[in-house]
PDB file of N, CA, C and O in Angstrom:
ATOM      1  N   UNK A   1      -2.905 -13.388  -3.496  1.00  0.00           N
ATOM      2  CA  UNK A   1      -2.366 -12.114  -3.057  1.00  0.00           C
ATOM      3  C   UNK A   1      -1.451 -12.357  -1.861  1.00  0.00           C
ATOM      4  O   UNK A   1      -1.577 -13.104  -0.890  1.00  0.00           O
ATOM      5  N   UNK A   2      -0.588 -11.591  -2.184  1.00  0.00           N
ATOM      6  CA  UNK A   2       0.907 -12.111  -0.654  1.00  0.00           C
ATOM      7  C   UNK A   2       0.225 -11.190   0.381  1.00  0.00           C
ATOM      8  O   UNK A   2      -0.310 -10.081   0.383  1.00  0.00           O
ATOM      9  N   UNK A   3       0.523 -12.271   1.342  1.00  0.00           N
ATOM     10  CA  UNK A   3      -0.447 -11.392   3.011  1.00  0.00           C
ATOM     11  C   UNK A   3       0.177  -9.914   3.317  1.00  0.00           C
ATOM     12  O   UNK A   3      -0.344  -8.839   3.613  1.00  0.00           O
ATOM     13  N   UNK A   4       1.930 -10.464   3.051  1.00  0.00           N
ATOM     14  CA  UNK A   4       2.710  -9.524   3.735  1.00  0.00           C
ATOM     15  C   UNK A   4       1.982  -8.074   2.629  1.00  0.00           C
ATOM     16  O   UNK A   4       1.508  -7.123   3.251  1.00  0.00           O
ATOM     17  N   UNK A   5       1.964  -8.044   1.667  1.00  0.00           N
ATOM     18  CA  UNK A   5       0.935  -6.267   0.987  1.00  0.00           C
ATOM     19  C   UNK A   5       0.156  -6.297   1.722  1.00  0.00           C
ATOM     20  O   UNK A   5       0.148  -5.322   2.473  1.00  0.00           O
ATOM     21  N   UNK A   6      -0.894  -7.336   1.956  1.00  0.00           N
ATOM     22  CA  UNK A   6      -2.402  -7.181   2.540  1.00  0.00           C
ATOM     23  C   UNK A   6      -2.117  -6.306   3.624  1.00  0.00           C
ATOM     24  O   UNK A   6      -2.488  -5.145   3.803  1.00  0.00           O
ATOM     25  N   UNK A   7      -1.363  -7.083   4.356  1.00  0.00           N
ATOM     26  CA  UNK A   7      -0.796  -6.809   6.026  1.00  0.00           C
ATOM     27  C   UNK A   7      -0.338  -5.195   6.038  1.00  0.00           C
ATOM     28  O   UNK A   7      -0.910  -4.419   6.804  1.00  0.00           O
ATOM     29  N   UNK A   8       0.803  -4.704   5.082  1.00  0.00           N
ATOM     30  CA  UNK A   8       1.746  -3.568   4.768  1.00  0.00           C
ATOM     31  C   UNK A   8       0.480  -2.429   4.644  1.00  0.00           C
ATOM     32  O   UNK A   8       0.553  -1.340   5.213  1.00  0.00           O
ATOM     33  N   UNK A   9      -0.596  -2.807   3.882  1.00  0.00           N
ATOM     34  CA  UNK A   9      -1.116  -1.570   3.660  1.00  0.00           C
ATOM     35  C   UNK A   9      -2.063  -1.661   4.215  1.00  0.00           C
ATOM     36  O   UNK A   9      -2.866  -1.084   3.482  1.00  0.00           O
ATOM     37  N   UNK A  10      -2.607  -2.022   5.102  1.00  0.00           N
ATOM     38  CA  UNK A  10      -3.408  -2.303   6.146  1.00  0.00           C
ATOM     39  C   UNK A  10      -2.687  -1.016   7.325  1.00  0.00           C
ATOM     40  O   UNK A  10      -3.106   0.099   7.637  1.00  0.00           O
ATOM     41  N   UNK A  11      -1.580  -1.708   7.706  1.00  0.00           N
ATOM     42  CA  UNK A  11      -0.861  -0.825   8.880  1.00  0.00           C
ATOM     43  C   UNK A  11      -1.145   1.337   8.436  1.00  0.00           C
ATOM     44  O   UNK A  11      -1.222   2.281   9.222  1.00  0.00           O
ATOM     45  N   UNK A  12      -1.226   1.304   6.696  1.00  0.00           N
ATOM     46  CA  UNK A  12      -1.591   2.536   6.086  1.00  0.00           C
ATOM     47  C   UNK A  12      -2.838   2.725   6.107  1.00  0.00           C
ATOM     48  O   UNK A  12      -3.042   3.658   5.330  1.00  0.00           O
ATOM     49  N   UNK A  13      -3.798   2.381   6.547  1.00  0.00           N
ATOM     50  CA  UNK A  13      -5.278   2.242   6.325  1.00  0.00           C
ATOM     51  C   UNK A  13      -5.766   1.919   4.980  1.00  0.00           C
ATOM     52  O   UNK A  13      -6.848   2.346   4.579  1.00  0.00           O
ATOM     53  N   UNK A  14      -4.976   1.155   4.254  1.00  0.00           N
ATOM     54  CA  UNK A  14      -5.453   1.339   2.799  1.00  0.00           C
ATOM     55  C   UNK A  14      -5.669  -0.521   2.630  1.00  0.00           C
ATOM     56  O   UNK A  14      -5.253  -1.196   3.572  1.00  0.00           O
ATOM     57  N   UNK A  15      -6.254  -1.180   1.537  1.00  0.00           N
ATOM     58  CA  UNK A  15      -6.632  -2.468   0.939  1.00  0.00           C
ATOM     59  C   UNK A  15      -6.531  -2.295  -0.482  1.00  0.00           C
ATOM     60  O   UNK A  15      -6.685  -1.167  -0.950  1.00  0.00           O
ATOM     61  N   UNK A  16      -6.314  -3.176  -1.148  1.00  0.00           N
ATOM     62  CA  UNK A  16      -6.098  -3.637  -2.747  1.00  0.00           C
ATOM     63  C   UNK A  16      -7.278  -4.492  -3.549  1.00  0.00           C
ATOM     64  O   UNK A  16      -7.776  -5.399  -2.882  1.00  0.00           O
ATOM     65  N   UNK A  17      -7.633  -4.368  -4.494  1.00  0.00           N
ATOM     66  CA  UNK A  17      -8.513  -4.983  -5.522  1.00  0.00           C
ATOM     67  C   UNK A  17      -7.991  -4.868  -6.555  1.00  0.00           C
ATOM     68  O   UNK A  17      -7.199  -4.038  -7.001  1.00  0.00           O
ATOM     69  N   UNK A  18      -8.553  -5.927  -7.040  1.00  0.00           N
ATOM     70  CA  UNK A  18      -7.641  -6.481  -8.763  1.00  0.00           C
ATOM     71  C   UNK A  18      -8.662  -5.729  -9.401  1.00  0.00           C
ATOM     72  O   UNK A  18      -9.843  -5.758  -9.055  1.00  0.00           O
ATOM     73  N   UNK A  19      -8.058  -4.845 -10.626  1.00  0.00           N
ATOM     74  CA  UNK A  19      -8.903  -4.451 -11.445  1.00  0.00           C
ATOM     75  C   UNK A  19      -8.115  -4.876 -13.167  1.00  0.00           C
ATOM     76  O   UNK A  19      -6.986  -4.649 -13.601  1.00  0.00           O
ATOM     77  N   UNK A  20      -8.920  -5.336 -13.582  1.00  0.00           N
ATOM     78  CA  UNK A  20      -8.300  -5.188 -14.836  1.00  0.00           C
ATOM     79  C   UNK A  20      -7.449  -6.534 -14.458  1.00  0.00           C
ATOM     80  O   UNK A  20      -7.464  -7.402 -13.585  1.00  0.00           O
ATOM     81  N   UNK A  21      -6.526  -6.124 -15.895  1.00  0.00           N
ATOM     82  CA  UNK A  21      -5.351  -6.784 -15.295  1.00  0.00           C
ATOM     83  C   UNK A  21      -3.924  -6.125 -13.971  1.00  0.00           C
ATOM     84  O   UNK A  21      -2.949  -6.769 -13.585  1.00  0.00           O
ATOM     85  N   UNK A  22      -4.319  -4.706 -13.577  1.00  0.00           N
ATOM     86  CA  UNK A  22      -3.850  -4.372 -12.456  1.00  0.00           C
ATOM     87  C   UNK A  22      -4.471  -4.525 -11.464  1.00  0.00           C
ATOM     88  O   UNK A  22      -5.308  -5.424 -11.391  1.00  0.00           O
ATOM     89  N   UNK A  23      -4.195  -3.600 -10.339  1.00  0.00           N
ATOM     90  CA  UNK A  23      -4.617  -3.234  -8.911  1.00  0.00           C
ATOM     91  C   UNK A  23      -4.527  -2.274  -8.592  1.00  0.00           C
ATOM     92  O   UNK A  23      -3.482  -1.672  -8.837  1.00  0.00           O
ATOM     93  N   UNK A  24      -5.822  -1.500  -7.719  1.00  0.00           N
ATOM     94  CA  UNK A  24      -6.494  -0.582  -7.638  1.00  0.00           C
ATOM     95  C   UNK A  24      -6.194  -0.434  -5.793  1.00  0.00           C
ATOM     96  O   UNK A  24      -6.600  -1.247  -4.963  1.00  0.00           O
ATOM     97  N   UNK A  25      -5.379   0.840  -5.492  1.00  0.00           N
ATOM     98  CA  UNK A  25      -5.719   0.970  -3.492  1.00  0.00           C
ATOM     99  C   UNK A  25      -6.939   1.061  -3.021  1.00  0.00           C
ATOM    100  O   UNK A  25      -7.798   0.906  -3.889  1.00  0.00           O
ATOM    101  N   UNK A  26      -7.302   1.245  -2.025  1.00  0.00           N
ATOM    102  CA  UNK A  26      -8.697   1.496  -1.479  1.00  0.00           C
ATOM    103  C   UNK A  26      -8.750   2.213  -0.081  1.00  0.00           C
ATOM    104  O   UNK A  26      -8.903   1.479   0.895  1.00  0.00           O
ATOM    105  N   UNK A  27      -8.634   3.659   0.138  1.00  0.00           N
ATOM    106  CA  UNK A  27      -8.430   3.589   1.404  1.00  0.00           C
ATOM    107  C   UNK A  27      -9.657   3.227   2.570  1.00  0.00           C
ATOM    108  O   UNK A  27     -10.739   3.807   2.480  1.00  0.00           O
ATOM    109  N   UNK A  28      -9.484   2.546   3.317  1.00  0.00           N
ATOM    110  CA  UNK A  28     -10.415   2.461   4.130  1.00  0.00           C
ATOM    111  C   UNK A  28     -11.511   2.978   5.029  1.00  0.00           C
ATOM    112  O   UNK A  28     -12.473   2.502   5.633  1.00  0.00           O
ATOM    113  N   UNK A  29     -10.929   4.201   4.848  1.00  0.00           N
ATOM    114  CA  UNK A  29     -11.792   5.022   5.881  1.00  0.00           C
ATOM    115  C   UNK A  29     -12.729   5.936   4.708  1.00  0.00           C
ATOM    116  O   UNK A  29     -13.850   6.295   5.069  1.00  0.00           O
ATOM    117  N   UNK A  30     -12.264   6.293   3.346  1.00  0.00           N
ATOM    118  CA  UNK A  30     -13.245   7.104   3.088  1.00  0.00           C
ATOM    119  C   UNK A  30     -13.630   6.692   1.823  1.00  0.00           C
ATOM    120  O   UNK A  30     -14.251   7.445   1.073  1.00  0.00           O
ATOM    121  N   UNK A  31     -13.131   4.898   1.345  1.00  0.00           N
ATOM    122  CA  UNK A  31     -13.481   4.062   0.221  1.00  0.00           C
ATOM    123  C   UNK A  31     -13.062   4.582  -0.967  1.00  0.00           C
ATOM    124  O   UNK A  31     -13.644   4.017  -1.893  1.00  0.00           O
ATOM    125  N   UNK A  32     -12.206   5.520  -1.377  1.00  0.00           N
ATOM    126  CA  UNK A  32     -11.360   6.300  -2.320  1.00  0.00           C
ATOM    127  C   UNK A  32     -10.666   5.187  -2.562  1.00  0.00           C
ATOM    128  O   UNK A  32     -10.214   4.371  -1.758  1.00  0.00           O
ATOM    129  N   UNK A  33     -10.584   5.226  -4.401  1.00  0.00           N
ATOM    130  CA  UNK A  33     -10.071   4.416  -4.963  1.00  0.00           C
ATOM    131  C   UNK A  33      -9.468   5.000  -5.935  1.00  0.00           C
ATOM    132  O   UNK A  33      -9.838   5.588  -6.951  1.00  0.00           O
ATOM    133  N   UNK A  34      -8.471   4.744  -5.459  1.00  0.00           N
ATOM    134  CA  UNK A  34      -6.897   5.300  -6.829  1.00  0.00           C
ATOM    135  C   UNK A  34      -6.122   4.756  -7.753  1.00  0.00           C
ATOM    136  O   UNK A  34      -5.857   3.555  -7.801  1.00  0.00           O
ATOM    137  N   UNK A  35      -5.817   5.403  -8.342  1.00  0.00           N
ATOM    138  CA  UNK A  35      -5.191   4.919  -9.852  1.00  0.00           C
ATOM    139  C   UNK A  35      -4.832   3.297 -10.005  1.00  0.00           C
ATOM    140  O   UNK A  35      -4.554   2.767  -8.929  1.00  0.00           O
ATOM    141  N   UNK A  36      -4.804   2.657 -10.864  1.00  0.00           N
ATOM    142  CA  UNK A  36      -4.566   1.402 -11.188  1.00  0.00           C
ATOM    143  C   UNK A  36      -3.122   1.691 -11.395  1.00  0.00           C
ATOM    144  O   UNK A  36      -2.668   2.814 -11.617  1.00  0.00           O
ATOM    145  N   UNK A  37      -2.197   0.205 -11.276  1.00  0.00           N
ATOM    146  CA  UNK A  37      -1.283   0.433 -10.549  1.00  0.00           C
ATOM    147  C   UNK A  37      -0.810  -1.147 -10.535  1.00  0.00           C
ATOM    148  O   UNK A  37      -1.615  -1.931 -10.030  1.00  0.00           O
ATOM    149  N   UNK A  38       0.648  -1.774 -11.137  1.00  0.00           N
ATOM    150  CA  UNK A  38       0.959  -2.700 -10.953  1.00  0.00           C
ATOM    151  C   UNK A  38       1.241  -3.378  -9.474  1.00  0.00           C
ATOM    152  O   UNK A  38       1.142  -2.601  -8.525  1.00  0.00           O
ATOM    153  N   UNK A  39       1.519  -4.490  -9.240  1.00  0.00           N
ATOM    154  CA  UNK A  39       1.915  -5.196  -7.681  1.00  0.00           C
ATOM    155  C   UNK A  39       2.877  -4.535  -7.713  1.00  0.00           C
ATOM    156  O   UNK A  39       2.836  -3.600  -6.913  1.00  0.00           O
ATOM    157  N   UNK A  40       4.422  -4.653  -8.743  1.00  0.00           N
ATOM    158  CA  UNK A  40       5.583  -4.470  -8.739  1.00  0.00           C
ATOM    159  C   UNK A  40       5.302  -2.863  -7.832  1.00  0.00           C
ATOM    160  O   UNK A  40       5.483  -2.769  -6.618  1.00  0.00           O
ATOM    161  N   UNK A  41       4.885  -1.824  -8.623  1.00  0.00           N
ATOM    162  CA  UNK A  41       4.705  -0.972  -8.023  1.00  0.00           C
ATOM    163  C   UNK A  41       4.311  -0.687  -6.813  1.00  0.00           C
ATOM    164  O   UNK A  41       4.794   0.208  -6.119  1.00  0.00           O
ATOM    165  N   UNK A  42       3.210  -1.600  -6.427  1.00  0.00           N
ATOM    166  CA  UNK A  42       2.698  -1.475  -4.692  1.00  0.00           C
ATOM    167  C   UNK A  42       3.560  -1.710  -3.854  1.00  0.00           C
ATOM    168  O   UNK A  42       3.566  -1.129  -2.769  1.00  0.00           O
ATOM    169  N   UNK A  43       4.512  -2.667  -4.221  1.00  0.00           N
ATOM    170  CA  UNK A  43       5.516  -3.471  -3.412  1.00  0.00           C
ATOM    171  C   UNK A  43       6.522  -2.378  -3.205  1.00  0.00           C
ATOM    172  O   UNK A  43       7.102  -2.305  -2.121  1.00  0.00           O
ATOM    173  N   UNK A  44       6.753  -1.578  -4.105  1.00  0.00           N
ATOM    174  CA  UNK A  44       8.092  -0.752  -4.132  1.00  0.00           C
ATOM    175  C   UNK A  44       7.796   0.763  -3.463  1.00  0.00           C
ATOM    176  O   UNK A  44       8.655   1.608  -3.210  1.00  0.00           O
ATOM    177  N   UNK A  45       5.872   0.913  -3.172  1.00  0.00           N
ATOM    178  CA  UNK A  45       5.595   2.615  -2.736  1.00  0.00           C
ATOM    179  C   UNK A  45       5.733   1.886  -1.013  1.00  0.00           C
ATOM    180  O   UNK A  45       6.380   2.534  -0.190  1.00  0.00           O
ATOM    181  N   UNK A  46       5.015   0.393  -0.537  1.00  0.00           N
ATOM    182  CA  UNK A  46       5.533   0.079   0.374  1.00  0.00           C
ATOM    183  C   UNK A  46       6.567  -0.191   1.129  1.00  0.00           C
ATOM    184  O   UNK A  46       6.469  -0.328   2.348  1.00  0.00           O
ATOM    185  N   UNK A  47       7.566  -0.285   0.536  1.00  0.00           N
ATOM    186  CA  UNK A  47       9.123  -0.649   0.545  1.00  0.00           C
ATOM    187  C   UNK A  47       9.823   1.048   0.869  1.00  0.00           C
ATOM    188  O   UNK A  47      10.796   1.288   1.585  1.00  0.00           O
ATOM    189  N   UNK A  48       9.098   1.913   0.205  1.00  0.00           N
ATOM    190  CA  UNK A  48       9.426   3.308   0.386  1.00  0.00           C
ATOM    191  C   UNK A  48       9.091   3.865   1.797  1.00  0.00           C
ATOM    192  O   UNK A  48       9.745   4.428   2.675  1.00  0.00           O
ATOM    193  N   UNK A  49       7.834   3.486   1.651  1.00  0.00           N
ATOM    194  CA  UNK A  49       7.164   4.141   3.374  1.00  0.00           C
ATOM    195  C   UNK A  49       7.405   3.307   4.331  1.00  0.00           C
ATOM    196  O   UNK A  49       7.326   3.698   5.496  1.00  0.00           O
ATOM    197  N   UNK A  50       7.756   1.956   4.019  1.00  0.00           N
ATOM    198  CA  UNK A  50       7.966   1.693   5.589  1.00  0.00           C
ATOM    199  C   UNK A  50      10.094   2.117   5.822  1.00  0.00           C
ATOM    200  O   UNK A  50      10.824   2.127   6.814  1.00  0.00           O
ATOM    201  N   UNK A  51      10.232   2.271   4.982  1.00  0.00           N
ATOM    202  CA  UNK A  51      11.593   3.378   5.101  1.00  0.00           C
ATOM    203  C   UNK A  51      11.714   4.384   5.217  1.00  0.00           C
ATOM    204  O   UNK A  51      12.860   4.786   5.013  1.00  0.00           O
ATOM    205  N   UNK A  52      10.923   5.165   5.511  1.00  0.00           N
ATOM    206  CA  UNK A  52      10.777   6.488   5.572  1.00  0.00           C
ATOM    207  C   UNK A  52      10.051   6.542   7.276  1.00  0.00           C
ATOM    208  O   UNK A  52      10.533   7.189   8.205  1.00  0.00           O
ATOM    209  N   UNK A  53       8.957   5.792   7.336  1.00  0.00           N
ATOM    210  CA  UNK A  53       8.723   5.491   8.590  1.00  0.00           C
ATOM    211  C   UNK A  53       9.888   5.071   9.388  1.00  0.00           C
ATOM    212  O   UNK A  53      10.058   5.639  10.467  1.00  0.00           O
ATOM    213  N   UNK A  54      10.702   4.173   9.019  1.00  0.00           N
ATOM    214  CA  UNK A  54      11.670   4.049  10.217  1.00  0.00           C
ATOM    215  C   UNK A  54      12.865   4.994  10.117  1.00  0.00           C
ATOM    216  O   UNK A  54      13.865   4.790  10.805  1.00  0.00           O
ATOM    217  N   UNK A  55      12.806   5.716   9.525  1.00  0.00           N
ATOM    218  CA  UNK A  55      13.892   6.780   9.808  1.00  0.00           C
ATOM    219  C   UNK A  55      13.319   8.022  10.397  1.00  0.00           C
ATOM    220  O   UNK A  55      14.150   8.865  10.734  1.00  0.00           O
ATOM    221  N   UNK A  56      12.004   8.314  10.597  1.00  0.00           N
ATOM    222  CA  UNK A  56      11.234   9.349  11.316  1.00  0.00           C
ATOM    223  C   UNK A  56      11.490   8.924  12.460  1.00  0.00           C
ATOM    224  O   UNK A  56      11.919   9.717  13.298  1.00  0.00           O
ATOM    225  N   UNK A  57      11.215   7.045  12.903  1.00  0.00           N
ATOM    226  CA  UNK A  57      10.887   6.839  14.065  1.00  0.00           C
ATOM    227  C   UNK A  57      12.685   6.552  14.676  1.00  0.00           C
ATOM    228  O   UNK A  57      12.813   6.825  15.870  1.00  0.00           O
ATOM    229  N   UNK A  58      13.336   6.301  14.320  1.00  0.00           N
ATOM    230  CA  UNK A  58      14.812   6.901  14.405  1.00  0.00           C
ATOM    231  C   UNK A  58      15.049   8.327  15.021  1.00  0.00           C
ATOM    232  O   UNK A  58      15.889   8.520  15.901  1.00  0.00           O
ATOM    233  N   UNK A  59      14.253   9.306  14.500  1.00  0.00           N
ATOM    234  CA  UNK A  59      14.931  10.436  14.888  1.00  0.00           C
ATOM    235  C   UNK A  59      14.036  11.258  16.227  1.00  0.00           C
ATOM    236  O   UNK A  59      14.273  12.299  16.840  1.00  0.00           O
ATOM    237  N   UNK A  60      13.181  10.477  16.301  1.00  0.00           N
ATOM    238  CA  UNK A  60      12.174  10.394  17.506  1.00  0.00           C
ATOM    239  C   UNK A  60      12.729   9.685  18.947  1.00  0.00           C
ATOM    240  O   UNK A  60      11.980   9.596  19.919  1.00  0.00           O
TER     241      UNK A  60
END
């Protein structure tokens, strides 16, 4: 597993587990586990929010 996801969704409170042949989020604080879900995909909802984060923190 590449650190930099581990790391990315960590900073979200959330962690990853392989299920299946996908991967499953996990948020941390209340162990909710959501839809299965390719890497390609994790990589690209992270790629979204930490862009969206820096354009909030831009206008701040």
């Amino acid at each position: 597993m590449d650190i930099d996801i581990i790391s990315g969704l960590y900073h979200y409170g959330l962690t990853i587990i392989k299920y299946e042949q996908d991967y499953c989020l996990v948020d941390l604080k209340t162990q909710e586990v959501y839809e299965k879900m390719s890497i390609y995909y994790i990589r690209r909802l992270l790629r979204s929010w930490n862009k969206h984060r820096k354009n909030i923190e831009n206008v701040i």
